[in-house]
C-alpha positions in Angstrom: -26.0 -19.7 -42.4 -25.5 -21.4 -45.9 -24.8 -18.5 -47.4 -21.5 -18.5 -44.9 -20.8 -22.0 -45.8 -20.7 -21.5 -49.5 -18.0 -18.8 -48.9 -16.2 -21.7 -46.4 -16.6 -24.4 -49.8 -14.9 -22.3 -52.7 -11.9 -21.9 -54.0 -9.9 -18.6 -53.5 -7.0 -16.9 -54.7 -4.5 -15.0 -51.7 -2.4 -12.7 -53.2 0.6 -11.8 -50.7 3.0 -8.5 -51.3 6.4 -10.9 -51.9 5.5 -14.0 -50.6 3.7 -15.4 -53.2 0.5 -16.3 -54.7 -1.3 -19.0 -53.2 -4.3 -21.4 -54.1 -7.0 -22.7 -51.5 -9.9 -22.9 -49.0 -11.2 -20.0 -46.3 -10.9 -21.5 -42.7 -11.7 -19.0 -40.7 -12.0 -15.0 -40.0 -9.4 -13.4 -37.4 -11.3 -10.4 -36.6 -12.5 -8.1 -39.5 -9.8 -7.7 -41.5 -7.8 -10.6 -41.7 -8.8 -14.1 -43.3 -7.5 -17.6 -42.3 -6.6 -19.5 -45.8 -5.5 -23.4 -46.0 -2.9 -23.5 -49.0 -4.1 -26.0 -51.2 -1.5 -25.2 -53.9 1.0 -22.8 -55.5 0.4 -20.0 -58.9 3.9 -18.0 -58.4 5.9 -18.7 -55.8 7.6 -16.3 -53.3 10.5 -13.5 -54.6 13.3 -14.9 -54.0 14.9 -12.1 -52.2 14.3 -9.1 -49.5 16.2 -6.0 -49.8 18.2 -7.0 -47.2 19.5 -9.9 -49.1 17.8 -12.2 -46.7 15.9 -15.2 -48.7 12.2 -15.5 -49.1 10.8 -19.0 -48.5 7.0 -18.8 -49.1 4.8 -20.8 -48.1 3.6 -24.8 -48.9 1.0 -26.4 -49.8 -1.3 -27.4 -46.6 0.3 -24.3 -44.4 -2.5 -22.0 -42.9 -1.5 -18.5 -43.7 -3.2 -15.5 -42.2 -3.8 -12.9 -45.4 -5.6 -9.5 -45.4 -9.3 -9.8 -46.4 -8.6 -7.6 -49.6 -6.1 -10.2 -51.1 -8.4 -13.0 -51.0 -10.9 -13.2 -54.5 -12.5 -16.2 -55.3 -10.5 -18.6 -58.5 -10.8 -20.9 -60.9 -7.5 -21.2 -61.2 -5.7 -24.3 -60.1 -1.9 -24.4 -58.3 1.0 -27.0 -58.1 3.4 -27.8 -55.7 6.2 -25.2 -54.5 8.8 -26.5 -56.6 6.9 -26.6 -59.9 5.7 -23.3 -59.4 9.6 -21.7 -59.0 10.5 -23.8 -61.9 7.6 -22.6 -63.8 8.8 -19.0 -62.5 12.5 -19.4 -63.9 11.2 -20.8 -67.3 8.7 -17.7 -67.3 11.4 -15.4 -66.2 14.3 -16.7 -68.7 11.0 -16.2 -71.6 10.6 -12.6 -70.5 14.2 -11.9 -69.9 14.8 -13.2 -73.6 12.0 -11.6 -75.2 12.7 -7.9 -73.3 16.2 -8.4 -74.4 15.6 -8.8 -78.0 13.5 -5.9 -78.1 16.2 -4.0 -76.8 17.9 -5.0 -79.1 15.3 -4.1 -81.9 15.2 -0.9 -80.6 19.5 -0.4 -80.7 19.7 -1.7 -83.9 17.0 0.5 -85.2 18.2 3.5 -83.5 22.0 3.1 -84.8 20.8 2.5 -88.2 19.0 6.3 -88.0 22.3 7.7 -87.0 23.9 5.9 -89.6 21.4 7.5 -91.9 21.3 11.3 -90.6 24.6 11.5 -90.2 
C-alpha cells in the first residue's frame, strides 16, 4: 500500500499530442490505461491551432485531465501559469524562427557565392 502512495505524492510530467505539456499530481486510475492528473502547472502550452483552423485552448492549472498511462513520467521540472507559458512559447518561437532564418540565410549566401565562383 505505500508503495501506491508514493506514486499518489510525486510530481509527474503529462505529455498530450497538441494540447500541451502539463505539470502535476496522479489522482487516480480510470481503468488500465488511462491516468487521472491534477494540473498543478504549465511547461508548453497547447498549439495554437487544429487543421481545421479551430483554436486549441489547453488546459489550466487545477483542471483534472484524463491522459494515457504512457504520457505520464515522473519530473523535476516545475510549470507556470497558462499565460506565462504561451508567452514563454512566442519568445522561444520568435528565438527559433530568428535563428533558423539566419541559417538559411548562411546557407544562401554561401551557396550564391559558389556559383559566383564556378561560373
Amino acid at each position: 500500500m505505500g508503495n501506491n502512495l508514493e506514486l499518489f505524492n510525486q510530481k509527474y510530467k503529462a505529455s498530450t499530442p497538441f494540447d500541451g505539456v502539463y505539470v502535476g499530481r496522479l489522482i487516480g486510475n480510470e481503468g488500465k490505461t488511462r491516468k487521472r492528473f491534477l494540473i498543478d502547472g504549465v511547461i508548453a502550452p497547447a498549439l495554437p491551432l487544429e487543421l481545421s483552423g479551430s483554436r486549441r485552448s489547453g488546459y489550466r492549472v487545477g483542471q483534472v485531465i484524463e491522459v494515457p498511462g504512457h504520457a505520464v513520467k515522473p519530473t523535476e521540472a516545475n510549470g507556470t501559469d497558462y499565460l506565462s507559458a504561451v508567452r514563454n512559447q512566442i519568445s522561444e518561437c520568435k528565438n527559433k524562427s530568428d535563428v533558423l532564418a539566419n541559417a538559411y540565410l548562411q546557407v544562401l549566401v554561401e551557396l550564391q557565392s559558389e556559383e559566383f565562383y564556378c561560373a
